[in-house]
PyMOL Python script that loads the backbone (N, CA, C, O; Angstrom):
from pymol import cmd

cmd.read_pdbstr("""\
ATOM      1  N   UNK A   1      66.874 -62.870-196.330  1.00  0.00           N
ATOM      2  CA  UNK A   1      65.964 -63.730-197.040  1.00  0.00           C
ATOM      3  C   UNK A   1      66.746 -64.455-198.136  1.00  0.00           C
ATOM      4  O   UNK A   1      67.588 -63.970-198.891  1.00  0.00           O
ATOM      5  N   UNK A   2      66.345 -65.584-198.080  1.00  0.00           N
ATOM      6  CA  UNK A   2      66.792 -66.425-199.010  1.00  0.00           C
ATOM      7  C   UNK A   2      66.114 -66.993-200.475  1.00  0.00           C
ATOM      8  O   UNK A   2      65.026 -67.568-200.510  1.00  0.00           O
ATOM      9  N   UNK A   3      66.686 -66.813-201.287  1.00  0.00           N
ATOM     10  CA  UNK A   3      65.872 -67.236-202.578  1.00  0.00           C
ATOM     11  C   UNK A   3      66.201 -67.865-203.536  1.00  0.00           C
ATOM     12  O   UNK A   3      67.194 -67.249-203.924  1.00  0.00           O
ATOM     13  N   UNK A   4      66.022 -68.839-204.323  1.00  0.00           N
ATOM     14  CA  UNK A   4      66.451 -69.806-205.895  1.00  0.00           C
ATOM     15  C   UNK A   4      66.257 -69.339-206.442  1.00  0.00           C
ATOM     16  O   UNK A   4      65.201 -68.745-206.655  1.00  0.00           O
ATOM     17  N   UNK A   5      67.730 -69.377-207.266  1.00  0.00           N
ATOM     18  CA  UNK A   5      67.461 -68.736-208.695  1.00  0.00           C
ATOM     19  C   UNK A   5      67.079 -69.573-209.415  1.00  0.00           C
ATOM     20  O   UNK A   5      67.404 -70.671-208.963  1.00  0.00           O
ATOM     21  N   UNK A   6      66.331 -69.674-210.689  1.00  0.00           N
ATOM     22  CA  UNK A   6      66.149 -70.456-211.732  1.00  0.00           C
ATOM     23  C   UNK A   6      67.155 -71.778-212.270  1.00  0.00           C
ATOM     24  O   UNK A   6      68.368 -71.652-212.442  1.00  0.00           O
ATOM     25  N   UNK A   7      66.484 -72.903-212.467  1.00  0.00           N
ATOM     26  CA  UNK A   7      67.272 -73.530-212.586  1.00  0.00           C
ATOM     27  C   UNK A   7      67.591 -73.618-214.262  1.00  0.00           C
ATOM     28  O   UNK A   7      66.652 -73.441-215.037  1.00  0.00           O
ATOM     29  N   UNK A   8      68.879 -73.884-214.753  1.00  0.00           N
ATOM     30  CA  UNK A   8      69.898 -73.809-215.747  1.00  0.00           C
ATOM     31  C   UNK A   8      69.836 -75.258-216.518  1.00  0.00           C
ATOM     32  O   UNK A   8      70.323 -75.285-217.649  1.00  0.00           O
ATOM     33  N   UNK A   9      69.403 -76.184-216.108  1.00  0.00           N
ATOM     34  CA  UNK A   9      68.743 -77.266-216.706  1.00  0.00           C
ATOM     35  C   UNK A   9      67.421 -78.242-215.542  1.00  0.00           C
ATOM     36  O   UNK A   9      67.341 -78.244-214.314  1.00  0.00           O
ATOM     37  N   UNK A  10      66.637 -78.903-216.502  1.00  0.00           N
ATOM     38  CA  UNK A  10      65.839 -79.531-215.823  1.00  0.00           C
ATOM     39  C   UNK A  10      66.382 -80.449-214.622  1.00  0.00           C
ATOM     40  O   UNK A  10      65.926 -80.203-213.505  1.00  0.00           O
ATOM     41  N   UNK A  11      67.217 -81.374-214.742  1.00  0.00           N
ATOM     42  CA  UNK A  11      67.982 -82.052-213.418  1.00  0.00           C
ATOM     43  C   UNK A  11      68.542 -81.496-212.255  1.00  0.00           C
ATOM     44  O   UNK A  11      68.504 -81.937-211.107  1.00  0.00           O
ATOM     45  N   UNK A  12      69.211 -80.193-212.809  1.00  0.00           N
ATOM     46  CA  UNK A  12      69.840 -79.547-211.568  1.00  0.00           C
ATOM     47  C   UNK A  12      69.260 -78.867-210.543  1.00  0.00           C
ATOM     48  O   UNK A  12      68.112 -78.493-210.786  1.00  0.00           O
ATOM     49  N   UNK A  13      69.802 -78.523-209.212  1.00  0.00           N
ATOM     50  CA  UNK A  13      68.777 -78.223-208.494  1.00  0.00           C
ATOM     51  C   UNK A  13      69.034 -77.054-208.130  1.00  0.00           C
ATOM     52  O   UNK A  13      70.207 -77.043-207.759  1.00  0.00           O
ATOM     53  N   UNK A  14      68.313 -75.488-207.976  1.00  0.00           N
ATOM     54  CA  UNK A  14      68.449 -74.302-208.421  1.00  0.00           C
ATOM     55  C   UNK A  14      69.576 -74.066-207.136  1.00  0.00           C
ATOM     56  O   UNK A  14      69.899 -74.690-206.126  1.00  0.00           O
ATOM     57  N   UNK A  15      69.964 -72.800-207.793  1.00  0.00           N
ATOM     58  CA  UNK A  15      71.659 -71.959-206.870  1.00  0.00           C
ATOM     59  C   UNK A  15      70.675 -71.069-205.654  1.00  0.00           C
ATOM     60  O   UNK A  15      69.879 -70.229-206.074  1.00  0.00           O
ATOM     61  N   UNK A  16      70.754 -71.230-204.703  1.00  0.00           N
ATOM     62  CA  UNK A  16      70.197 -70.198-203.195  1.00  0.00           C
ATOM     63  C   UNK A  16      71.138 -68.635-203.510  1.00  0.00           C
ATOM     64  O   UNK A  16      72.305 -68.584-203.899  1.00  0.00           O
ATOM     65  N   UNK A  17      70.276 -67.521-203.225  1.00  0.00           N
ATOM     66  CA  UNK A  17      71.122 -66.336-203.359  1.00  0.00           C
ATOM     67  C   UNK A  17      70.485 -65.476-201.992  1.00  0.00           C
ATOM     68  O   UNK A  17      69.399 -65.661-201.441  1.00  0.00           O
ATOM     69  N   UNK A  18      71.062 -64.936-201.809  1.00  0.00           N
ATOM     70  CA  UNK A  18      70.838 -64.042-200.249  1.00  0.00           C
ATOM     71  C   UNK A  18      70.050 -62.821-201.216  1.00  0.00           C
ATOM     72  O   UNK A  18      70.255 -62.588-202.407  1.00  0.00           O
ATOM     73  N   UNK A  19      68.918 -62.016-200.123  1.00  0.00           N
ATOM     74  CA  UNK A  19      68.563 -60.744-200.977  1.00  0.00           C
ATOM     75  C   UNK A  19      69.714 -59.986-201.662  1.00  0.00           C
ATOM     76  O   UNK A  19      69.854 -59.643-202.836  1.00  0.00           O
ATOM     77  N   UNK A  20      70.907 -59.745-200.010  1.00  0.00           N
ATOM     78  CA  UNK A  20      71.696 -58.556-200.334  1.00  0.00           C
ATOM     79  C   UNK A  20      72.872 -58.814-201.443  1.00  0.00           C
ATOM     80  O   UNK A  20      73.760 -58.027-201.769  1.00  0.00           O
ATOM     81  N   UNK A  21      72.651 -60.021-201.889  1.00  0.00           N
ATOM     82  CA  UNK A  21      73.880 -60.409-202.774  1.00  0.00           C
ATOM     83  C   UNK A  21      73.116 -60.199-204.494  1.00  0.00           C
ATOM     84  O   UNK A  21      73.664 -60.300-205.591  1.00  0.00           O
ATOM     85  N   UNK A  22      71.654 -59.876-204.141  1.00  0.00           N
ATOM     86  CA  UNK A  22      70.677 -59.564-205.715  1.00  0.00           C
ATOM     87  C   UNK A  22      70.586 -58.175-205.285  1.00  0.00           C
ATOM     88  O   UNK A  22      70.710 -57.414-206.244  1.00  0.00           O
ATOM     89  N   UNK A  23      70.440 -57.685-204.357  1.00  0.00           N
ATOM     90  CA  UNK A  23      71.030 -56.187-204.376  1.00  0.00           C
ATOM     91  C   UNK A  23      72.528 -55.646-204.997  1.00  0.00           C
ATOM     92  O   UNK A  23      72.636 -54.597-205.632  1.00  0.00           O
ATOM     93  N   UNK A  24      73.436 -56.383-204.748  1.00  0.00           N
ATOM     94  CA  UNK A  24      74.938 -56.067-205.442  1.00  0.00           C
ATOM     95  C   UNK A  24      74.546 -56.458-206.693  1.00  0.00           C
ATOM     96  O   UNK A  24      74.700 -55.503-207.454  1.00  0.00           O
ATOM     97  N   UNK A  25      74.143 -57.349-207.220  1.00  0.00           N
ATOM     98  CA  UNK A  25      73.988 -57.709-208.691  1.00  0.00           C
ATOM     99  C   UNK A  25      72.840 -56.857-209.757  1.00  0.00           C
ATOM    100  O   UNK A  25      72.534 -57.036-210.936  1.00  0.00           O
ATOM    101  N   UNK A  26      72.392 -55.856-208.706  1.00  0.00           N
ATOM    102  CA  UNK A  26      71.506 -54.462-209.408  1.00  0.00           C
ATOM    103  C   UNK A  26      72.220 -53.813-210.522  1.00  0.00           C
ATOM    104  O   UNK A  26      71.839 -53.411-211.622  1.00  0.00           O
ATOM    105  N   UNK A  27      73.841 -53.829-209.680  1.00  0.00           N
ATOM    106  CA  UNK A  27      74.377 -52.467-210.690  1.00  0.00           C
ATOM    107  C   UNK A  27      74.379 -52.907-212.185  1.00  0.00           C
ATOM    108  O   UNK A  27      74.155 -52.217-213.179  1.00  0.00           O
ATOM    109  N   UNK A  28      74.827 -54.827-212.051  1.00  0.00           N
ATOM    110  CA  UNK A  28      74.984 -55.267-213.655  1.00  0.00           C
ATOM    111  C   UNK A  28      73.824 -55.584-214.393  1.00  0.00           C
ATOM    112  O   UNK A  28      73.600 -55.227-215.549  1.00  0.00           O
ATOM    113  N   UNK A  29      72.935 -56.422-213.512  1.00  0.00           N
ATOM    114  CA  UNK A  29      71.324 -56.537-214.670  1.00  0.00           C
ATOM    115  C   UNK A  29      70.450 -56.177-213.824  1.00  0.00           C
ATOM    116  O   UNK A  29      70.652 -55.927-212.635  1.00  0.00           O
ATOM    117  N   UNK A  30      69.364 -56.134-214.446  1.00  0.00           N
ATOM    118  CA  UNK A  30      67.955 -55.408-213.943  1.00  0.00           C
ATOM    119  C   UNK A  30      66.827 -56.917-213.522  1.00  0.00           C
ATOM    120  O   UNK A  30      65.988 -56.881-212.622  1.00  0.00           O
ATOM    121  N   UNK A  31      67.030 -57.860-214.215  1.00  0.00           N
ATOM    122  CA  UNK A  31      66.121 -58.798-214.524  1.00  0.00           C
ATOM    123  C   UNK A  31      66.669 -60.569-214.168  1.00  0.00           C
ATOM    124  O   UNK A  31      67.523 -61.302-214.666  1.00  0.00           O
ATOM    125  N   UNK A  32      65.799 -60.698-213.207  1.00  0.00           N
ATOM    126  CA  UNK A  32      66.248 -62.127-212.620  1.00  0.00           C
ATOM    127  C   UNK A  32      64.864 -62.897-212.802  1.00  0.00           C
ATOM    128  O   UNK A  32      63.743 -62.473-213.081  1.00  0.00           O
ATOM    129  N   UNK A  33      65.408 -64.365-212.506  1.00  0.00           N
ATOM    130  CA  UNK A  33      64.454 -65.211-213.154  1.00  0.00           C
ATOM    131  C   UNK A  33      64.586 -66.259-211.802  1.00  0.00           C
ATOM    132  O   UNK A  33      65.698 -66.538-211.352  1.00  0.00           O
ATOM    133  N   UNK A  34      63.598 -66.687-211.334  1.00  0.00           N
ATOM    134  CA  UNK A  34      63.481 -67.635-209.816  1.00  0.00           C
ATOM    135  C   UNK A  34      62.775 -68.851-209.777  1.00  0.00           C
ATOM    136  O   UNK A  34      61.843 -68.788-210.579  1.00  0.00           O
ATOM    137  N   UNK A  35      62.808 -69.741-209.293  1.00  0.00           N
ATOM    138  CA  UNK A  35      62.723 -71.140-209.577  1.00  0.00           C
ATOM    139  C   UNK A  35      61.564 -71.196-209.011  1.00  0.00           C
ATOM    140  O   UNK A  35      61.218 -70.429-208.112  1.00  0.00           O
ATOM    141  N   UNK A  36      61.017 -71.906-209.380  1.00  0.00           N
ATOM    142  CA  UNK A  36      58.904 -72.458-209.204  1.00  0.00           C
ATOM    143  C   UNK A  36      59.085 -72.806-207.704  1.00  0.00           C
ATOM    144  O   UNK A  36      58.127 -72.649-206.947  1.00  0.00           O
ATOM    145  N   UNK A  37      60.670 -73.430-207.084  1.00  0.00           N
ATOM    146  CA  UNK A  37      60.226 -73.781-205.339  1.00  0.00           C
ATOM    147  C   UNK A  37      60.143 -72.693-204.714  1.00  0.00           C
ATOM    148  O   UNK A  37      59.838 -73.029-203.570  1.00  0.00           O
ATOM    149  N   UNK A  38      60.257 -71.166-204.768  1.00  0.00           N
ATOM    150  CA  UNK A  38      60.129 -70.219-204.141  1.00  0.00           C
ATOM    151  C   UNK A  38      58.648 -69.845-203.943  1.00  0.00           C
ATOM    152  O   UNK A  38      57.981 -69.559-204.937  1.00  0.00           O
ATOM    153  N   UNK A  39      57.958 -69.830-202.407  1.00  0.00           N
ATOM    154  CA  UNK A  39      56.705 -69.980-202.588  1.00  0.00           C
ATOM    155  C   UNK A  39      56.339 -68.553-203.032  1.00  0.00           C
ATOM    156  O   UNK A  39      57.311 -67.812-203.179  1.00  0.00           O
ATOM    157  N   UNK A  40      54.966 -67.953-203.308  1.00  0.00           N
ATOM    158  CA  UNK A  40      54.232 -66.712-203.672  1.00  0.00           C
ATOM    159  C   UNK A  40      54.582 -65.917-202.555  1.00  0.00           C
ATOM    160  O   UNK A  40      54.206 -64.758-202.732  1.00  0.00           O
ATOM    161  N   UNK A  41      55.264 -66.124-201.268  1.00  0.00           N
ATOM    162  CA  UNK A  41      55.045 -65.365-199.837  1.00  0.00           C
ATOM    163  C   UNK A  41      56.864 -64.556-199.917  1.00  0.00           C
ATOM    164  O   UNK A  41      57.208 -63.477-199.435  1.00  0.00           O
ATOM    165  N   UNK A  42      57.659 -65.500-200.649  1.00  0.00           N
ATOM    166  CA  UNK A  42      59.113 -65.200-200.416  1.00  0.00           C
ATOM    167  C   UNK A  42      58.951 -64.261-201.937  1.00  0.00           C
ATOM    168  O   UNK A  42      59.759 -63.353-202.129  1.00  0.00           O
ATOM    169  N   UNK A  43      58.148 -64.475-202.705  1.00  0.00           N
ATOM    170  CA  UNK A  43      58.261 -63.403-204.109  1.00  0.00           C
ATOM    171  C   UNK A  43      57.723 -62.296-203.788  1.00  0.00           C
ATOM    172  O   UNK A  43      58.244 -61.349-204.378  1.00  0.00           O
ATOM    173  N   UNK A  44      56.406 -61.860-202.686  1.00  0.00           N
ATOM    174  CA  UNK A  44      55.917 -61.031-202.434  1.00  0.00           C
ATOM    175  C   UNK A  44      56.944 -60.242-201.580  1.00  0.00           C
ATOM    176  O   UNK A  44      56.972 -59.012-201.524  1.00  0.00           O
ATOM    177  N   UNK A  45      57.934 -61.226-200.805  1.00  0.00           N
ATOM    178  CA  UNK A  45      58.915 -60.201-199.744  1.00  0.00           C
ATOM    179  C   UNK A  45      59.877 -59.644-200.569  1.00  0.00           C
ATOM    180  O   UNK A  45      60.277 -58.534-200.217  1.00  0.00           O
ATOM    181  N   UNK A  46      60.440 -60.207-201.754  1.00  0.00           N
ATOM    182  CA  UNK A  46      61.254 -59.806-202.387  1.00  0.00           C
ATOM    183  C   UNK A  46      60.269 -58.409-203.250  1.00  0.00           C
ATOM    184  O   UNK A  46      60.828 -57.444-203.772  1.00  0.00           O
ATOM    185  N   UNK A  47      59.500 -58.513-203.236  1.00  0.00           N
ATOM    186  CA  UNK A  47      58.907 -57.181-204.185  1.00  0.00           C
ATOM    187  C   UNK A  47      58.543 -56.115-202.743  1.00  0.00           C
ATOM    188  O   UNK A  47      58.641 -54.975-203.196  1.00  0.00           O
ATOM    189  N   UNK A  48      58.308 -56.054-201.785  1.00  0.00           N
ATOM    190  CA  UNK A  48      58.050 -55.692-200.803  1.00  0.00           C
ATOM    191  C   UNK A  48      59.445 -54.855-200.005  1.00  0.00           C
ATOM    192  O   UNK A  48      59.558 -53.887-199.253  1.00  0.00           O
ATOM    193  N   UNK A  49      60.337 -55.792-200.621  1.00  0.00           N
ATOM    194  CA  UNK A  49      61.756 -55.595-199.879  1.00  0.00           C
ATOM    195  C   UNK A  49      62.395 -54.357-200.804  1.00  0.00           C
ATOM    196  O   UNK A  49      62.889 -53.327-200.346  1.00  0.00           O
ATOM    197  N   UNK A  50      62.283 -54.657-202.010  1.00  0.00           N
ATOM    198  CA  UNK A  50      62.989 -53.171-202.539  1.00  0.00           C
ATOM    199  C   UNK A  50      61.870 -52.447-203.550  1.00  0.00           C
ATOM    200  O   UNK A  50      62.231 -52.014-204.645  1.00  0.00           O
ATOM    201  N   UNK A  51      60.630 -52.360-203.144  1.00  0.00           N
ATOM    202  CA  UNK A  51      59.726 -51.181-202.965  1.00  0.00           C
ATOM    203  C   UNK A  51      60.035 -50.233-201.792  1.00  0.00           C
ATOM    204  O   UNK A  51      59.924 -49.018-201.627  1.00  0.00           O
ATOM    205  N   UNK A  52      60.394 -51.093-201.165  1.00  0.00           N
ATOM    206  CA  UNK A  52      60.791 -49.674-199.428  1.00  0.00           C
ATOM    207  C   UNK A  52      61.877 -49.125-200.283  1.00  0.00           C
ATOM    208  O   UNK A  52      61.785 -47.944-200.619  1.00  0.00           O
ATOM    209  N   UNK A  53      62.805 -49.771-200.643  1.00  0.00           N
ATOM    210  CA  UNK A  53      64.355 -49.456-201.031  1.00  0.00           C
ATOM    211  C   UNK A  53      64.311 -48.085-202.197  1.00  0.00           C
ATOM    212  O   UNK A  53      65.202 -47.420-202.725  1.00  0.00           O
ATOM    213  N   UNK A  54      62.676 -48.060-202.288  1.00  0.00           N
ATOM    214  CA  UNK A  54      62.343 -46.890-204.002  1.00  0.00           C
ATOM    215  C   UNK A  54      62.876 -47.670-205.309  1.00  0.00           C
ATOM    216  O   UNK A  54      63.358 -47.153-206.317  1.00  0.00           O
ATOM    217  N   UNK A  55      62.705 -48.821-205.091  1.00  0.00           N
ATOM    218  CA  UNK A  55      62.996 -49.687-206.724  1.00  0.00           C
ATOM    219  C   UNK A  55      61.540 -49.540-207.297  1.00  0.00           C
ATOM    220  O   UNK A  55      60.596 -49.377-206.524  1.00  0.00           O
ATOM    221  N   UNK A  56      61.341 -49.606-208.845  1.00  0.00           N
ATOM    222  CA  UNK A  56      60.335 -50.342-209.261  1.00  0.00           C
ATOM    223  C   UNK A  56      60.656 -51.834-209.758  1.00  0.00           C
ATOM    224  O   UNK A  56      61.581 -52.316-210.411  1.00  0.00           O
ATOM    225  N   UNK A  57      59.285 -52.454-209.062  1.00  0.00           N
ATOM    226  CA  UNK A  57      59.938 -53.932-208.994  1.00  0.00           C
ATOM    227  C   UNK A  57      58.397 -54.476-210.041  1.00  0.00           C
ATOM    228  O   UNK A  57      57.247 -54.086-209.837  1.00  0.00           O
ATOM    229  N   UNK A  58      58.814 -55.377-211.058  1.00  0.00           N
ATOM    230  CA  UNK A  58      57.600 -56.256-211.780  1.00  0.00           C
ATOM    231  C   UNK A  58      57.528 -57.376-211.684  1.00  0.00           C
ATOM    232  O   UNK A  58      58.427 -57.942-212.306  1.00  0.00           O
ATOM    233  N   UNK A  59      56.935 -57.950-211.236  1.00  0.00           N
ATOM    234  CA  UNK A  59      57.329 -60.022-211.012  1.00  0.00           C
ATOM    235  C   UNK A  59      56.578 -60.603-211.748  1.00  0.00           C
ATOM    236  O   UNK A  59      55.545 -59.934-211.733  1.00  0.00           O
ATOM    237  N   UNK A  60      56.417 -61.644-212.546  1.00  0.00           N
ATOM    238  CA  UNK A  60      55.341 -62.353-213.268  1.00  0.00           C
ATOM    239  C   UNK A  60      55.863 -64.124-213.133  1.00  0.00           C
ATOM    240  O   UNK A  60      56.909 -64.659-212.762  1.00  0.00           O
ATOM    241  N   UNK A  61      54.658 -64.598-213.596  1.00  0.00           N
ATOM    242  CA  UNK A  61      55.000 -65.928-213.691  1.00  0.00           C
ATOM    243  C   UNK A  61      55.075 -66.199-215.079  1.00  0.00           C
ATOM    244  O   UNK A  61      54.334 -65.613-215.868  1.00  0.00           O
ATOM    245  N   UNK A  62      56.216 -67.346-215.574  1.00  0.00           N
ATOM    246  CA  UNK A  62      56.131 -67.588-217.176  1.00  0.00           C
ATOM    247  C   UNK A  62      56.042 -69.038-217.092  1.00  0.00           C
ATOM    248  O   UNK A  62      56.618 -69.829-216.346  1.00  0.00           O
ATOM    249  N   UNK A  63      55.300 -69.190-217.907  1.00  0.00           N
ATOM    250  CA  UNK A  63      54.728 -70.511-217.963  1.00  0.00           C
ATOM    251  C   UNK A  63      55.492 -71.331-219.248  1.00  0.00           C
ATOM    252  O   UNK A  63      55.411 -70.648-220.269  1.00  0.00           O
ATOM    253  N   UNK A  64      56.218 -72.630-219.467  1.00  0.00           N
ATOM    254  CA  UNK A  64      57.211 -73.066-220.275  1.00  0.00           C
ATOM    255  C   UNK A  64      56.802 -74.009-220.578  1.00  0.00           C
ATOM    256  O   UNK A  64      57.521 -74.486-221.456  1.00  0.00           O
ATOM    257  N   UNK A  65      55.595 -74.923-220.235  1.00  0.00           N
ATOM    258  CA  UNK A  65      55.212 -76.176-220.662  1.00  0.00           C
ATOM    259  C   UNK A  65      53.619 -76.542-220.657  1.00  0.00           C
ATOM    260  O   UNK A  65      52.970 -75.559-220.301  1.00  0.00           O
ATOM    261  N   UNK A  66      53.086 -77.291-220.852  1.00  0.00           N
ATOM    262  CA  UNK A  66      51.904 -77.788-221.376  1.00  0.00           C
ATOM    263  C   UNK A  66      51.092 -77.956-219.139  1.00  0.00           C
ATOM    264  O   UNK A  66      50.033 -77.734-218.551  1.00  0.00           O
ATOM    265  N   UNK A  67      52.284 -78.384-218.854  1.00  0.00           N
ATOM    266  CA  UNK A  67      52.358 -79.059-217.055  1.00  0.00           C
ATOM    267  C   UNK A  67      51.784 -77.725-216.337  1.00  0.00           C
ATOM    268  O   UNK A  67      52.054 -76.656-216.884  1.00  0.00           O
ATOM    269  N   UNK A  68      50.934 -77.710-215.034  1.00  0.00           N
ATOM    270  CA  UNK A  68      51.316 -76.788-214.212  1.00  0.00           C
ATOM    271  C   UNK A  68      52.105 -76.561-213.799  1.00  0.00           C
ATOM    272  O   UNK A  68      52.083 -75.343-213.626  1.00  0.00           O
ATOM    273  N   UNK A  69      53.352 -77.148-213.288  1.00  0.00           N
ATOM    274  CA  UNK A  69      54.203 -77.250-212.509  1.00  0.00           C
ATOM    275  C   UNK A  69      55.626 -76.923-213.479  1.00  0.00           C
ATOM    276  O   UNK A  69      56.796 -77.215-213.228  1.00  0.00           O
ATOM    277  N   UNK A  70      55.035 -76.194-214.697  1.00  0.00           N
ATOM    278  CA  UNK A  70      56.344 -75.586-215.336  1.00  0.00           C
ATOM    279  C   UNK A  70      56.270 -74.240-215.486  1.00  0.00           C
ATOM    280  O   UNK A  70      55.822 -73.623-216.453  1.00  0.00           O
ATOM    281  N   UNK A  71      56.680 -73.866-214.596  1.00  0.00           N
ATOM    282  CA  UNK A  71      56.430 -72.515-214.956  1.00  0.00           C
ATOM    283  C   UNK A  71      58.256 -71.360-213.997  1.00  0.00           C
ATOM    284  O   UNK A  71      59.286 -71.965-213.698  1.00  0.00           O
ATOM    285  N   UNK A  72      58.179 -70.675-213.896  1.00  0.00           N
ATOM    286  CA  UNK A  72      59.435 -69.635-212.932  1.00  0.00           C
ATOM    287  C   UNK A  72      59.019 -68.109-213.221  1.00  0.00           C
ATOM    288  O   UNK A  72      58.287 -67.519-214.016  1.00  0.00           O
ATOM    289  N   UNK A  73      59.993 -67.738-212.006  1.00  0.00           N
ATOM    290  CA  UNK A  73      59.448 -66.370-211.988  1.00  0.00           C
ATOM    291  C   UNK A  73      60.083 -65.340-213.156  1.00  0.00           C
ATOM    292  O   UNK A  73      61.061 -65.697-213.814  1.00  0.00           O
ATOM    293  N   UNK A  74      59.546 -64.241-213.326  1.00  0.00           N
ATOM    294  CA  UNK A  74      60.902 -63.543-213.481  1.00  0.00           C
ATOM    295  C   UNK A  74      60.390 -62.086-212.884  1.00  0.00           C
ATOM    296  O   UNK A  74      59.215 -61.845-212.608  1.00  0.00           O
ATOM    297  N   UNK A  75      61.348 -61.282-212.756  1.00  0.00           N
ATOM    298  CA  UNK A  75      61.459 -60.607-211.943  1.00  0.00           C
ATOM    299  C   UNK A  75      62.368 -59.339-212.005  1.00  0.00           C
ATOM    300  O   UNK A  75      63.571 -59.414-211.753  1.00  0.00           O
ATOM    301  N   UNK A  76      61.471 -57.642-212.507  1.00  0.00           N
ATOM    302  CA  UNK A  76      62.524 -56.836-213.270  1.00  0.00           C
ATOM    303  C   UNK A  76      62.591 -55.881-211.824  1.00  0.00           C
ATOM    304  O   UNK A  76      61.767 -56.034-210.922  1.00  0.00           O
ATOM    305  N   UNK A  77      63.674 -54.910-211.764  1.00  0.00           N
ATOM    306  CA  UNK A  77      64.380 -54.375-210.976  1.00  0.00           C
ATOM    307  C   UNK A  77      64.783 -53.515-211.391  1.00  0.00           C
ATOM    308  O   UNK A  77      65.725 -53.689-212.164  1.00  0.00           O
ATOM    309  N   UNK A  78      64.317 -52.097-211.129  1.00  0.00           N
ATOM    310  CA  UNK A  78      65.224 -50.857-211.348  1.00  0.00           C
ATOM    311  C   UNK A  78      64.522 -49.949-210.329  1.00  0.00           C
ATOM    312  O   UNK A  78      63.551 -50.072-209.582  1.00  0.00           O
ATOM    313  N   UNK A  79      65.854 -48.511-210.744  1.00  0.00           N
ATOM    314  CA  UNK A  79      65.465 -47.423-209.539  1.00  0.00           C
ATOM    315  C   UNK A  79      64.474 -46.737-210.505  1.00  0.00           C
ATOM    316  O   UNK A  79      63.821 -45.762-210.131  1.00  0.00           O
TER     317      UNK A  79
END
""", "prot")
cmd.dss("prot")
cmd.show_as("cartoon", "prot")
cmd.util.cbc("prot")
cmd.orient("prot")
């Protein structure tokens, strides 16, 4: 599964990360943040995906502007 990470300024267009490559990046942080194009179905697989794995996983939406359409995920991760 494929997923965007958050984008790093408004123009740019977010970095693609493989699940198993946010699985290697467990050992250093707990907490990732995902870009508004990831629909509700690819956030649910990602919480779905390492609940089997015995993670506790929290996802929320944060909202950054006045707009609907400003908002990203974030997304905490531990065993």
């Amino acid at each position: 599964m494929k997923l965007k990470l958050a984008r790093t300024a408004i123009g740019n267009k977010p970095k693609i990360i493989e699940i198993e490559k946010l699985e290697e990046d467990l050992e250093k942080r707990s907490i990732f943040y995902f870009d508004k194009d990831n629909s509700d179905k690819d956030i649910k697989g990602l919480i779905e995906y390492f609940t089997q794995k015995e993670f506790s996983v929290y996802a929320r939406e944060i909202k950054f502007g006045l707009n609907e359409d400003d908002y990203l995920y974030e997304v905490h991760i531990v065993r």
